[in-house]
C-alpha positions as CSV (number, residue, x, y, z in Angstrom):
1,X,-13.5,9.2,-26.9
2,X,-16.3,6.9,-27.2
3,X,-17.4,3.4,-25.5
4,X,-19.6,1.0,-26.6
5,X,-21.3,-2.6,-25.7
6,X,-22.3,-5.7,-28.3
7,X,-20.2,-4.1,-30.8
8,X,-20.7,-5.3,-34.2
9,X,-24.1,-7.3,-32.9
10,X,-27.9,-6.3,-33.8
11,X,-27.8,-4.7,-30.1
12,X,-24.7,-2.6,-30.0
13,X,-25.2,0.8,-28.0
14,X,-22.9,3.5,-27.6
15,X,-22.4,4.5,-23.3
16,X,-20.0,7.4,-24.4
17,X,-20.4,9.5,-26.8
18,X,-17.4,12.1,-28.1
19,X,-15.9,12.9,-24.3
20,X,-13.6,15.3,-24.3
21,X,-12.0,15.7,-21.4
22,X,-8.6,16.6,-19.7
23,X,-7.3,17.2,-16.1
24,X,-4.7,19.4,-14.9
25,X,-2.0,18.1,-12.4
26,X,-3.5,18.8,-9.0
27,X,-7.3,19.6,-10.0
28,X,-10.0,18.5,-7.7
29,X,-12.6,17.7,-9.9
30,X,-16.2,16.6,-9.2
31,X,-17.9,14.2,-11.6
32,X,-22.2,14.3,-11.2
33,X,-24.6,13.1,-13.1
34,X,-27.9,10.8,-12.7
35,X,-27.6,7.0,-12.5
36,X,-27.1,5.7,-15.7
37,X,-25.7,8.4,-17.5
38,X,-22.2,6.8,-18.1
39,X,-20.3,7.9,-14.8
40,X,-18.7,5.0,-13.7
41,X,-18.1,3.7,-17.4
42,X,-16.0,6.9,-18.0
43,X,-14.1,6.2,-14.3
44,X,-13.5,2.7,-15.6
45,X,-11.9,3.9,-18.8
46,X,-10.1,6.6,-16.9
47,X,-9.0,4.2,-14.5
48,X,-7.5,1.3,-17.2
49,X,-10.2,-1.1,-15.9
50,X,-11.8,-0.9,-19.4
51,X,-10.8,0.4,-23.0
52,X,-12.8,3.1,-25.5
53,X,-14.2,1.8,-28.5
54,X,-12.5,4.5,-30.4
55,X,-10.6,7.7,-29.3
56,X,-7.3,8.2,-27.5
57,X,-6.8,8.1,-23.4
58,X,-3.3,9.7,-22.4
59,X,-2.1,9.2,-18.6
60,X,0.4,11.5,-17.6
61,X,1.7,12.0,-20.4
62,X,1.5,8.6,-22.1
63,X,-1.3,7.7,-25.0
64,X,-2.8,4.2,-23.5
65,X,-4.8,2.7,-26.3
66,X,-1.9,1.1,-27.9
67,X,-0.5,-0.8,-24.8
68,X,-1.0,-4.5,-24.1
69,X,-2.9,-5.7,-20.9
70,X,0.4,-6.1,-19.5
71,X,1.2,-2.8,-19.6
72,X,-1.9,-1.3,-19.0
73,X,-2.1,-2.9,-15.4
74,X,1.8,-1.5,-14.9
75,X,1.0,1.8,-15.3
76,X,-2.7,1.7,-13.1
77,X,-0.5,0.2,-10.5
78,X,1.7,2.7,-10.2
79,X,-0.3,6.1,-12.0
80,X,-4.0,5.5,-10.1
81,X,-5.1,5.0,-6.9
82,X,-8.9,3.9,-6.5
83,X,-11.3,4.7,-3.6
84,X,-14.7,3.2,-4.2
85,X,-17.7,3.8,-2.4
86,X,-17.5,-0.2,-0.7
87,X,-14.1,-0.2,0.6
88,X,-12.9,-3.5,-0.2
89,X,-10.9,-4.4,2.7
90,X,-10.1,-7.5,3.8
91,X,-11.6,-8.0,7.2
92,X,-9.5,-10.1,9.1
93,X,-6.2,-8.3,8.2
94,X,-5.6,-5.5,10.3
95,X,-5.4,-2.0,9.0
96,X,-1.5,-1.7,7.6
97,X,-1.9,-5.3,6.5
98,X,-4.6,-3.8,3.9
99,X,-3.2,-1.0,3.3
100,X,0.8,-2.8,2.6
101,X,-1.6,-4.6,-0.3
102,X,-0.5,-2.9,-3.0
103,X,3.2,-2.6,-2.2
104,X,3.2,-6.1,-1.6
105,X,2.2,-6.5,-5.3
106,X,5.6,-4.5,-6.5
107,X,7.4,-5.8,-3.4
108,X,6.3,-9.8,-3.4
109,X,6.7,-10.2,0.4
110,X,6.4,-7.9,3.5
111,X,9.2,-6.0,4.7
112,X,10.2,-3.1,7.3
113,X,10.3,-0.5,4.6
114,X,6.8,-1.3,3.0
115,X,5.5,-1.8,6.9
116,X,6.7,2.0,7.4
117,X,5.5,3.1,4.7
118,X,1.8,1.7,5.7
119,X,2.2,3.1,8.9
120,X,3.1,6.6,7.5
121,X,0.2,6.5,5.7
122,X,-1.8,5.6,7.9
123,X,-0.5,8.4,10.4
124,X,-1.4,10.8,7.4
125,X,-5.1,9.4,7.8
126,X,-5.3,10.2,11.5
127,X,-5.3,6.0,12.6
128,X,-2.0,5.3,13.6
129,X,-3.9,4.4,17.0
130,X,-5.8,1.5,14.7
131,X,-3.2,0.5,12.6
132,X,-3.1,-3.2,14.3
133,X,-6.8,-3.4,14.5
134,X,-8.8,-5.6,12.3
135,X,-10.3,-3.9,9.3
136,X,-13.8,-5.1,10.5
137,X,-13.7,-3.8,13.5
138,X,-13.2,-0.4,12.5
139,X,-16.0,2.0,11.8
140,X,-17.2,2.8,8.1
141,X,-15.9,6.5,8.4
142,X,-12.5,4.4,9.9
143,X,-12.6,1.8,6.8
144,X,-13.0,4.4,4.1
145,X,-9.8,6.1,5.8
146,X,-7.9,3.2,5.4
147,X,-8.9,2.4,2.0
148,X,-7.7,6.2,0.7
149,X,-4.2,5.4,2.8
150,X,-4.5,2.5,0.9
151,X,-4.7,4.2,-2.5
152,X,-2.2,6.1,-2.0
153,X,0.7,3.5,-1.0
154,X,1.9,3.5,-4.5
155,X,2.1,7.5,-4.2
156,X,0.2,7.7,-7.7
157,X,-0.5,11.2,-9.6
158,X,-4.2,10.3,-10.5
159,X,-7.2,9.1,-7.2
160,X,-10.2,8.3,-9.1
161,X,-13.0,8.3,-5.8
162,X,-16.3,6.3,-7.4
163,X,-19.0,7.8,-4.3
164,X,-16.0,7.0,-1.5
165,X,-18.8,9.4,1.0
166,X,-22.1,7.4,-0.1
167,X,-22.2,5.0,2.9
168,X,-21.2,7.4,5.3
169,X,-22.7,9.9,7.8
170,X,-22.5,13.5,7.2
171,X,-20.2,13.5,9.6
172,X,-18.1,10.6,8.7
173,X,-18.3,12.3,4.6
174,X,-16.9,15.4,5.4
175,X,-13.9,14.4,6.9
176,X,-13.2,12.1,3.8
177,X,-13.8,14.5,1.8
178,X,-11.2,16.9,3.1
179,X,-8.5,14.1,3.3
180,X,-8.8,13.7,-0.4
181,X,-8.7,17.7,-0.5
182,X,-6.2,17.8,1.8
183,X,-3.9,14.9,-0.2
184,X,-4.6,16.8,-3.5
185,X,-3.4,19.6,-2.0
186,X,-0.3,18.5,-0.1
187,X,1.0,16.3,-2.8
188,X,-0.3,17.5,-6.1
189,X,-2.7,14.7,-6.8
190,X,-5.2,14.9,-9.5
191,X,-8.4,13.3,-8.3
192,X,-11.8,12.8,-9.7
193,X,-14.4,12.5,-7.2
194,X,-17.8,11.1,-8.1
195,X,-20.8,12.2,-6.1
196,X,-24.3,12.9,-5.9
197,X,-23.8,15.3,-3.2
198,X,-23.7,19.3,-4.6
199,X,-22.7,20.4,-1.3
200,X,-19.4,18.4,-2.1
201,X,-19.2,19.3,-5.3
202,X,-19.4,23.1,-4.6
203,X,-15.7,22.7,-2.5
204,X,-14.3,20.9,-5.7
205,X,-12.1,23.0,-8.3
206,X,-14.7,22.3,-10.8
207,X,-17.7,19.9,-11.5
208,X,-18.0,17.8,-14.4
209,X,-21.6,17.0,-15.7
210,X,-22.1,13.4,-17.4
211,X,-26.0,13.3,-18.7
212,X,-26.7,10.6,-21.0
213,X,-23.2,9.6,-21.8
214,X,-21.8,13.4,-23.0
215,X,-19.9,15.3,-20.9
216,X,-21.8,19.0,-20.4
């Protein structure tokens, strides 16, 4: 797979060059590399936020390239769950109300089952305490919990984490890392963690190098 910018201009340049690359159902995999080297290009590819210039990207199962925009935001609603390194809550909503966001986009309106379900998840995070507390009153450790119970409201097989640890205290990082461990784990989610942190990247399954847009 590759990816490029300006294609067919005097200034086209290749980001990607020939990745190869496939994950196992379940695997907990690290992705490192300096700034720059293609990181979050290849999580945006992975994640159906953006297309290859040429090569194939299969999803569970299915080949992607061929499918329409319509399509292609179907299946990332319902295959991958995104935890990003600013959690994107909405502030004035409290925490279920963010985290019922994405079932509200299969749902169209709030109901008891998708409020339970928010809750649940939210119990699997460890804040069912803060569940009616506004998102901005929460700590970051707190937001970054809610926006990985978030993620996972639409129970999806692949969590792509783009530095979900790189605001937080040590403290705060460890225990978000070991609820993504712990969710691969438990439910057999594949998730690709990006970090700069080796210490994190030891406790992954593996570690996936990206220096100047190749996968080593």
């Amino acid at each position: 797979m590759c990816k490029s910018f300006n294609v067919g201009q005097a200034n086209e340049i290749e980001i990607l060059h020939h990745i190869d690359l496939s994950l196992e159902r379940g695997e907990f995999c690290a992705v490192m590399g300096p700034s720059g080297s293609g990181k979050s290009t290849l999580l945006n590819i992975i994640g159906l936020l953006d297309r290859p210039t040429q090569g194939q990207l299969a999803i569970g199962g299915e080949e992607t390239t061929g499918l329409d925009d319509h399509a292609l935001t179907r299946l990332r609603g319902h295959a991958i769950g995104f935890v990003f390194q600013h959690h994107h809550l909405l502030n004035a909503f409290t925490a279920q109300e963010n985290v019922m966001m994405p079932l509200l986009g299969e749902a169209g309106f709030p109901n008891a089952l998708i409020a339970a379900r928010a809750a649940e998840l939210l119990d699997k995070v460890g804040l069912s305490a803060w569940a009616h507390q506004p998102a901005g009153s929460l700590s970051g450790g707190q937001q970054q919990r809610v926006a990985v119970a978030r993620a996972l409201a639409m129970n999806p097989a692949l969590l792509l984490a783009d530095e979900p640890t790189g605001n937080l205290d040590s403290k705060s990082a460890d225990a978000v890392f070991e609820l993504l461990r712990r969710v691969s784990l438990e439910q057999g989610t594949t998730v690709l963690f990006v970090t700069h942190n080796p210490e994190l990247a030891r406790r992954c399954d593996k570690t996936i190098q990206v220096v100047d847009g190749r996968v080593i």
